[in-house]
VOBA-1610 file (N, C-alpha, C; in pm, whole numbers, padded with zeros to 5 digits, always signed):
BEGIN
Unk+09966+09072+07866Unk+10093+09135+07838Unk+10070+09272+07776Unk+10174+09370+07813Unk+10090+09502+07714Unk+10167+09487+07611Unk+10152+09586+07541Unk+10238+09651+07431Unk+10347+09703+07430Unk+10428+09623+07327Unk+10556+09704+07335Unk+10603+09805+07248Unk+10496+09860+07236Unk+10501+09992+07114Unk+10551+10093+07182Unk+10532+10092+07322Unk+10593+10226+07385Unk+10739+10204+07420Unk+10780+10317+07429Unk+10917+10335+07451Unk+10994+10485+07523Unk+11095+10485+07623Unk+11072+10597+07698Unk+11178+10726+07620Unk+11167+10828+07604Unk+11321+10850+07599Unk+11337+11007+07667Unk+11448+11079+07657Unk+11482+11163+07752Unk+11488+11309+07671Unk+11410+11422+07745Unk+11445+11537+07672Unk+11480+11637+07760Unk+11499+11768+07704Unk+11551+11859+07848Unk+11473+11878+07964Unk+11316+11861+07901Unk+11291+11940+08014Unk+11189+11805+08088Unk+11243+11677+08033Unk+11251+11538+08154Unk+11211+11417+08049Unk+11149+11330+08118Unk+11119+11176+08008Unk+10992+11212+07948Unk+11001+11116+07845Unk+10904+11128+07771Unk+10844+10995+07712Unk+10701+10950+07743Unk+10694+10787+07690Unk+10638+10847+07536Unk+10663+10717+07463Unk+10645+10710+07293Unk+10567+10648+07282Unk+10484+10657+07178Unk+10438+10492+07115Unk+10511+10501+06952Unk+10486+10388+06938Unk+10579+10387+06755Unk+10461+10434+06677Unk+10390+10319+06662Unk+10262+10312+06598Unk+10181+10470+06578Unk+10110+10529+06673Unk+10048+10565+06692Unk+10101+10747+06684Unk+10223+10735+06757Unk+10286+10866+06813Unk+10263+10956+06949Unk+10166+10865+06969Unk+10154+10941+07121Unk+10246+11006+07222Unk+10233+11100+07260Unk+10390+11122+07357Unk+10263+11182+07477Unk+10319+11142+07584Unk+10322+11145+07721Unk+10457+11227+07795Unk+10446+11354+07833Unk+10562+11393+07890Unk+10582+11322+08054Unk+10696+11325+08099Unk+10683+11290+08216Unk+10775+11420+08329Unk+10706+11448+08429Unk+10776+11558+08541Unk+10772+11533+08603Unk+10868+11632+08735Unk+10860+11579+08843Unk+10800+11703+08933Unk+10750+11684+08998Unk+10626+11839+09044Unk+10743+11906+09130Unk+10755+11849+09201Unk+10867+11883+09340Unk+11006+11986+09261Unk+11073+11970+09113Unk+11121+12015+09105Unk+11102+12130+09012Unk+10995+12147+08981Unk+10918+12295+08891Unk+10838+12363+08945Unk+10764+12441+08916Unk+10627+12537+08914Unk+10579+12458+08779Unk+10430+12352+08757Unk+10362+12317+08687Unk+10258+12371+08650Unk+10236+12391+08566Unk+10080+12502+08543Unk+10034+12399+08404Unk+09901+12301+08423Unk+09849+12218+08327Unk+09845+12276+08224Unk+09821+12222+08128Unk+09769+12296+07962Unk+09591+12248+07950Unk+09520+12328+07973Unk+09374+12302+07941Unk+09346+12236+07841Unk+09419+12157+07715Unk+09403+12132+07635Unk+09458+11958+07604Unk+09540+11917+07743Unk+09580+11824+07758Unk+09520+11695+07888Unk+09584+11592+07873Unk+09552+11552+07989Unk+09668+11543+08073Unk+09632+11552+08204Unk+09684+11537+08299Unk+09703+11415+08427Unk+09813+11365+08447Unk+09767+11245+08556Unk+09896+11262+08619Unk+09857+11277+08770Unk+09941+11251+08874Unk+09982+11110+08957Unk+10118+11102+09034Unk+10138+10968+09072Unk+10268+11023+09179Unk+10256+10919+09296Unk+10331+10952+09368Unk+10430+10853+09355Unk+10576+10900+09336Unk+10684+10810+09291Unk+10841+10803+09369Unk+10844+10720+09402Unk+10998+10755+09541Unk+10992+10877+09608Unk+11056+10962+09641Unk+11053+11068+09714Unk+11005+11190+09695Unk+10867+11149+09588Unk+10846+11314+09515Unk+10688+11248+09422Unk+10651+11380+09377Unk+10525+11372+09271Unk+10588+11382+09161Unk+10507+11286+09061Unk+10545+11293+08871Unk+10412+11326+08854Unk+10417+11411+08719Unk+10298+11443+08603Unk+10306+11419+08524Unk+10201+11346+08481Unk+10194+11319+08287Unk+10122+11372+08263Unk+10168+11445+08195Unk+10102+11563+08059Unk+10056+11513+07921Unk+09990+11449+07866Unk+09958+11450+07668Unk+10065+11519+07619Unk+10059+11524+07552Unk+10171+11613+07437Unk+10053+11638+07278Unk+09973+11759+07257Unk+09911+11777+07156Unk+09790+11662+07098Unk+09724+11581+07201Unk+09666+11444+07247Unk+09558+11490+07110Unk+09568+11382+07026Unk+09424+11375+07001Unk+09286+11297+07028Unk+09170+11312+07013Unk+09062+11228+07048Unk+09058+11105+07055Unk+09161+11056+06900Unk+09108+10897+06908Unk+09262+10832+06961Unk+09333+10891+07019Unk+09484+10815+07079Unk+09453+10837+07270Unk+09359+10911+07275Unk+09334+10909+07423Unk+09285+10799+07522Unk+09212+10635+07418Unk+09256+10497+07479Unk+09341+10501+07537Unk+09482+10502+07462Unk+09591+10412+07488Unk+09663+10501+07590Unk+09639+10630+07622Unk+09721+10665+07800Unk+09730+10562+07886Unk+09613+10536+07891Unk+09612+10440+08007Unk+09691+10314+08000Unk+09692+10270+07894Unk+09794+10176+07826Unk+09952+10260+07862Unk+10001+10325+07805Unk+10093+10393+07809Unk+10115+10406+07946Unk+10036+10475+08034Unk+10095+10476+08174Unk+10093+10337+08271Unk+10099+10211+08244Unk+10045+10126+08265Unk+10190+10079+08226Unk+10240+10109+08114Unk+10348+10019+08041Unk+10421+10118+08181Unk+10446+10238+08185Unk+10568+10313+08221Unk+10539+10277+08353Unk+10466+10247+08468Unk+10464+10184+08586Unk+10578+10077+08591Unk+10533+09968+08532Unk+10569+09852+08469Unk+10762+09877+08445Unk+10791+09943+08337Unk+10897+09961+08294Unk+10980+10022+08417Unk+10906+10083+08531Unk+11006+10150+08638Unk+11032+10029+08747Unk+10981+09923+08720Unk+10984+09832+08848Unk+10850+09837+08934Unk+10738+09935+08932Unk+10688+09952+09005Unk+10557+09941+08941Unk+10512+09834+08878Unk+10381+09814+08879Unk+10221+09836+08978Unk+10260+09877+09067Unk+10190+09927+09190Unk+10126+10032+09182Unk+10204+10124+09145Unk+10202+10295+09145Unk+10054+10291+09071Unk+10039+10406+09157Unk+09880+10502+09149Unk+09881+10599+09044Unk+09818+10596+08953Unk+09784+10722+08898Unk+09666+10789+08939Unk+09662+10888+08919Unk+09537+10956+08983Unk+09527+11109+08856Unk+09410+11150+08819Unk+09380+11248+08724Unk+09365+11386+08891Unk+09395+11351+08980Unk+09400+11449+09092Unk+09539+11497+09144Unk+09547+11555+09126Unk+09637+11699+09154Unk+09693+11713+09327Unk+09771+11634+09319Unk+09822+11598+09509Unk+09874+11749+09584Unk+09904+11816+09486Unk+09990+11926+09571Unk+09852+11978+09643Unk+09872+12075+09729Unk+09803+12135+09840Unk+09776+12250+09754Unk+09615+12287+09774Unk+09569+12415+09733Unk+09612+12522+09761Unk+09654+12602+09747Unk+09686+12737+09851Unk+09593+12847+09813Unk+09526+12834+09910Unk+09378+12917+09899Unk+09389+13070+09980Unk+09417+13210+09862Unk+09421+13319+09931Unk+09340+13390+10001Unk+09299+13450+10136Unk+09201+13507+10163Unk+09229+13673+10150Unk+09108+13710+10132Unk+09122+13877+10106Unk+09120+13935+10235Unk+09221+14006+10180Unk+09258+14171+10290Unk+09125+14226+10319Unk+09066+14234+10451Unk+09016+14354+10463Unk+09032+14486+10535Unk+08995+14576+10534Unk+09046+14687+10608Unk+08996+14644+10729Unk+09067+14695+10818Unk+09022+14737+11002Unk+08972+14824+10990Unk+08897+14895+11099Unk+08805+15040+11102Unk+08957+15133+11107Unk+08902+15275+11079Unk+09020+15357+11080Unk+09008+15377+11165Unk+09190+15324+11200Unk+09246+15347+11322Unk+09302+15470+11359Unk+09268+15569+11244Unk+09341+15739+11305Unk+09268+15782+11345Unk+09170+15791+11429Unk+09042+15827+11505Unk+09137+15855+11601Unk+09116+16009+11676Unk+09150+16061+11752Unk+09059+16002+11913Unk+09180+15983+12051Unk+09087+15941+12136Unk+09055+16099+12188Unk+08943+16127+12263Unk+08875+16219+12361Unk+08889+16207+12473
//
């Protein structure tokens, strides 16, 4: 059985899981409806969920509460009906990989 220390609740900028105990917060997003840019300083875990991608973000994570994510995302599977769901620390959206401009030869070369 897990723990029922967690608990979800709602802020502007989407859900958020709790723990009581501990304080952990886990933000929760939805990729499809932002521009996401990670925080290097957090963790990150992706999951594909009804018609779209979610991210969980840490929220200010420290060393020794970084067990219980997995716990935590485990409960919030669980709590959606969908004990199934994948998490993955991989990043589903598509790379978009730029290639560089290069010049053509100059084309104002007079013909003869």
């Amino acid at each position: 059985m897990l723990s029922t220390n967690f608990y979800l609740i709602q802020t502007e900028a989407g859900d958020m899981i709790r723990d009581v105990k501990s304080m952990l917060r886990i933000s929760i997003l939805k990729l499809d409806d932002m521009a996401f840019v990670p925080n290097p300083s957090e963790l990150q875990f992706y999951s594909r969920y009804k018609d779209g991608h979610l991210v969980f973000e840490t929220v200010n994570i420290k060393d020794y509460l970084r067990p219980l994510v997995a716990s935590a995302l485990q409960w919030y599977a669980e709590y959606v009906g969908y004990p199934e769901m994948h998490i993955s620390s991989e990043d589903p959206r598509p790379v978009v990989r730029t290639v560089p401009f290069t010049a053509l030869a100059n084309i104002s070369q007079t013909v003869e």
